[in-house]
PAPABA-498642 format. One record per residue (C-alpha): x, y, z. Coordinates in pm, whole numbers, plus 32768, in hexadecimal, padded with zeros to 4 digits. Layout:
N
XYZ/...
//
This chain:
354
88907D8883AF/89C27CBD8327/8A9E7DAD828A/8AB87F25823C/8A8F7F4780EC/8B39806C7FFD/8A7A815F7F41/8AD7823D7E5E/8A1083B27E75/89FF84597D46/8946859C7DE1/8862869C7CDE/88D887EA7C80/876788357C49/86A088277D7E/851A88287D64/84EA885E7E9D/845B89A97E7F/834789267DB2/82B388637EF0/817E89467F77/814A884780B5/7FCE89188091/7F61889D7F67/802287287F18/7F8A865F7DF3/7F8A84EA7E31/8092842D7D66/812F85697CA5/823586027D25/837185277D63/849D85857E54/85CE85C27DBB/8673847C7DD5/864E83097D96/86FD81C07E33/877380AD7D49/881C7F577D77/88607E567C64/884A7CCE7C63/894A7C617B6E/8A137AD87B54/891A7AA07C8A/899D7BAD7D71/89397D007E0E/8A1D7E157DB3/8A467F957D1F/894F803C7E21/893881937DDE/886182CD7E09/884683B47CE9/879E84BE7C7D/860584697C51/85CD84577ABB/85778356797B/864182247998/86BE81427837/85F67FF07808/85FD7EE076D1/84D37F1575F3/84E37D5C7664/84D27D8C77A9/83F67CB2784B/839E7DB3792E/82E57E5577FA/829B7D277761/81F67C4D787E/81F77D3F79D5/83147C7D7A7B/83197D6B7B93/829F7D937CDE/82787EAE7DC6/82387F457F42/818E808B7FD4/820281118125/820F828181A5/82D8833F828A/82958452836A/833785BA840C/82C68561856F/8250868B864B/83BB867286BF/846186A3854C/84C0854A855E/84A18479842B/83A6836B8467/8345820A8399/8246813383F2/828E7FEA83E1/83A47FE082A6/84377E788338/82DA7DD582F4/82D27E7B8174/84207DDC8145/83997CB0818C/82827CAD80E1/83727D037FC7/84247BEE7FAF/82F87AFB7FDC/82607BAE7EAC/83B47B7E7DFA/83E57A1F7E37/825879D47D9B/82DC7A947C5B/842F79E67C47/84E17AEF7CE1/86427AFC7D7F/85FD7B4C7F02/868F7C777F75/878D7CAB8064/86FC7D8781BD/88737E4081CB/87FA7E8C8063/86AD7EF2807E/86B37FC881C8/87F08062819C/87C180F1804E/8671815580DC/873D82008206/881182CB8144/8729830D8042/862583C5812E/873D845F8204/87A2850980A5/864285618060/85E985EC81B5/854187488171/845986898084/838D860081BB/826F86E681EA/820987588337/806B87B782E8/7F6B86FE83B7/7F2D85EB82AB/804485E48200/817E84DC81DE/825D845080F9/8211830F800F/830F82347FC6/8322816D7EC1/83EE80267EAA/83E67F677D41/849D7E4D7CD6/849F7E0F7B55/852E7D3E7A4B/866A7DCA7990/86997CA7789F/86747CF87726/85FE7BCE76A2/847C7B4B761C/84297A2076BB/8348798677B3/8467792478D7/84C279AA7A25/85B87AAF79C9/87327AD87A3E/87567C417A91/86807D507B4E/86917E937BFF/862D7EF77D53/85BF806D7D47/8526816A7E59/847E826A7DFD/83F183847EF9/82BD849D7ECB/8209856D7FC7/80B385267FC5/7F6A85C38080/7E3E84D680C5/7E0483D87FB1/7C7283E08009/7C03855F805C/7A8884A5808B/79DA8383810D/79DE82967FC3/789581E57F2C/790180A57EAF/78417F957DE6/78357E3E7E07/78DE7D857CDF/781E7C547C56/78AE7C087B01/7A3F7C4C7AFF/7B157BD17B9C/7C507C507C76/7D177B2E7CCB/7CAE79BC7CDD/7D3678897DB7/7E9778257D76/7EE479747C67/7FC07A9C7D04/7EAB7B737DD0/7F857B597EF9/80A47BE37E58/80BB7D4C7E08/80F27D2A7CBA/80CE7DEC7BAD/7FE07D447AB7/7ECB7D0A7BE2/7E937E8D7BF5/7EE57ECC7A49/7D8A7DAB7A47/7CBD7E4D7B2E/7CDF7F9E7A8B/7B8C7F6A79CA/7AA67F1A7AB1/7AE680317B6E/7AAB81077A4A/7960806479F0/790080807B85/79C482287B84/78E482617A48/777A81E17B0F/780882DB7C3B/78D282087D27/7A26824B7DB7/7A8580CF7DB8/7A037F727DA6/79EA7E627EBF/7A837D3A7E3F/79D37BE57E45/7A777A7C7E1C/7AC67A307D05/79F278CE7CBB/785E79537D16/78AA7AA87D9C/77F57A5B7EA7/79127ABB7FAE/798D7C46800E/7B1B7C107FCC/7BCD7D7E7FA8/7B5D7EEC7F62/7C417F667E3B/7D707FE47ECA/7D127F53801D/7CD77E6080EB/7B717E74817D/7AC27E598307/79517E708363/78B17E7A84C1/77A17D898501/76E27D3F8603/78227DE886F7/79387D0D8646/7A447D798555/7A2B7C8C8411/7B057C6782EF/7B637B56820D/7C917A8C8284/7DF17ABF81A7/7DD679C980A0/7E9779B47F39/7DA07A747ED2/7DD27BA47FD0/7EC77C947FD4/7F727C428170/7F3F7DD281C2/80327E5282B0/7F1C7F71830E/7E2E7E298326/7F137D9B841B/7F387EE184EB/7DBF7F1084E7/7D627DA18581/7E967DCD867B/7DDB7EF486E1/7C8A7E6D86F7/7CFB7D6987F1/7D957E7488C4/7C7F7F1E88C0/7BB77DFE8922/7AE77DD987FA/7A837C60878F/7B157C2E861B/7AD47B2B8546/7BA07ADB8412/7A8D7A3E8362/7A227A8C81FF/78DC7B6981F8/77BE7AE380DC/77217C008005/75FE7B7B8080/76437B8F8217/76C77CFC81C6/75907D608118/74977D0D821F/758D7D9C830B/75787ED0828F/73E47E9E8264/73C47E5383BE/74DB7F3F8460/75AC7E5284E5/76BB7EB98401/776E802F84C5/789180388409/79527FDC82E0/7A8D8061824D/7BAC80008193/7D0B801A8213/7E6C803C8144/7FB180F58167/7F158214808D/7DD7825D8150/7E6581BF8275/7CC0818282BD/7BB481F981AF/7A44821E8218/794C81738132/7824823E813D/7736818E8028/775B80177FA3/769D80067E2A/761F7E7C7DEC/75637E177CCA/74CC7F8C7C72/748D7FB77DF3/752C80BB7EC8/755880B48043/75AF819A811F/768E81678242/7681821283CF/7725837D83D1/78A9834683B3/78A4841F8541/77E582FE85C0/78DC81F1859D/79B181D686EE/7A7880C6866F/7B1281468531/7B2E82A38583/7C01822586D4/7D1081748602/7D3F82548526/7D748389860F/7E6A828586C5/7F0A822B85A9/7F41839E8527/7FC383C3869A/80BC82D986AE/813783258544/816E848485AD/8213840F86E6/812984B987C8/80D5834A887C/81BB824C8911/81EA81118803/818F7FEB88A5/81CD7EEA87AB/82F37F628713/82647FEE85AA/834281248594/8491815184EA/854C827F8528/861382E683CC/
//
């Protein structure tokens, strides 16, 4: 990092922390009980500080409001089987943060900034990791426009916020997804790469229509014939066919999954044949018809990997192999539980000790 940067701890008087019942964690609604924040003013990084976790002031013209100039990250971290505070892979969701940011006119953001508000932030927050078998913390980066003005222009100011909550499994179930054939996620040269906020505020209706006909989640198609499989929801999305691990190559219209980076890494340890090559709703039909297709699941920092159990297409519903069948899936994912838990030595380097 190139500097040590100061920040200023405002500490609660009012800890939550008895409210946390690591048994029984709702998903995305419980927070810790503080929050990181740096501001870009004059075109500079400056006034990082951790304070206590409540409602923060923004302009009724904010184009944060206004037009969803903001962008965003997941990542979790885990109490190890040694009490040591674990995050997987933080470095590559900084990254990703700042290519998302510089799509949506963003100021990049400083690593010194980033990682060491993270640090201290977490360090504070400590005895909000949970330590039950699927369990962890989310994290929550967010960069956002502070302007107050109404116009269509890249704005001048923003804030870089973390925001931490313990979390149980995001996906208690194999999911039954459908295929999506009339809307649209994300189409060539738009923002689907970048996580930003008005890809997910567009696909919220979709998903309803598909939540209200009994499915968990939709699989994504492109967006010019939906004829191509591109992401599952919140996910990225793998099938096995024929012995090989498909999924459609990164694209601007693909999110560049971190857990979809981790997964293929794995594969090719593993010795399994992958091919980044986009799968045809056609090809994964008759897979499926003929049992070629063994597996298919969708992976993301909040599942980590999600079993699909049924794909829906065009009134149709198909049932996939039993999710204890699938050697491939259910291997990376007890390896990937193992090394985030430190139980497993980390080979490639994906694990930050806080």
């Amino acid at each position: 990092m190139a500097e040590v940067i100061n920040i200023d701890i405002q500490k609660t008087q009012n800890s939550r922390i008895e409210t946390l019942d690591a048994k029984n964690i709702p998903f995305g609604k419980l927070y810790s009980d503080h929050m990181y924040i740096a501001d870009f003013r004059d075109g500079a990084w400056g006034n990082s500080r951790i304070l206590p976790y409540g409602e923060i002031l923004m302009s009724p013209a904010s184009p944060t409001i206004n037009y969803a100039h903001s962008i965003f990250e997941g990542m979790k971290g885990y109490r190890s089987v040694n009490n040591e505070l674990l995050l997987f892979r933080p470095i590559d969701n900084f990254k990703r943060l700042n290519v998302s940011a510089e799509r949506m006119c963003m100021p990049q953001i400083p690593e010194e900034v980033f990682m060491e508000g993270l640090d201290a932030l977490l360090k504070l927050d400590k005895d909000w990791f949970p330590d039950e078998p699927g369990t962890s913390l989310y994290i929550r980066p967010i960069l956002f426009s502070k302007d107050d003005y109404i116009g269509i222009k890249p704005s001048d100011k923003f804030d870089l916020m973390i925001i931490t909550c313990p979390v149980g499994a995001y996906y208690s179930e194999p999911v039954s997804v459908k295929v999506e054939t009339e809307y649209t996620r994300a189409a060539a040269g738009g923002t689907g790469s970048a996580k930003t906020a008005g890809n997910y505020a567009a696909s919220l209706y979709p998903a309803l229509l598909a939540q209200k006909q009994g499915f968990d989640q939709l699989l994504w198609t492109d967006g010019v014939h939906h004829e191509y499989i591109e992401e599952s929801g919140t996910m990225n999305v793998m099938f096995v066919i024929d012995g090989v691990l498909r999924t459609a190559p990164a694209s601007d219209t693909i999110l560049h999954g971190i857990t979809r980076d981790s997964v293929l890494t794995l594969a090719q340890d593993f010795g399994m044949e992958v091919e980044e090559k986009a799968v045809s709703v056609t090809e994964l039909i008759d897979a499926i018809k003929t049992g070629r297709l063994t597996e298919a699941f969708g992976t993301g920092t909040a599942a980590t990997i999600a079993q699909i159990k049924s794909i829906g297409h065009n009134g149709d519903l198909y049932e996939l192999p039993d999710v204890p069948s699938r050697e491939f899936s259910n291997k990376t994912l007890q390896y990937l539980d193992d090394l985030k838990l430190g139980k497993i030595e980390d080979k490639h380097g994906w694990i930050y000790k806080v």
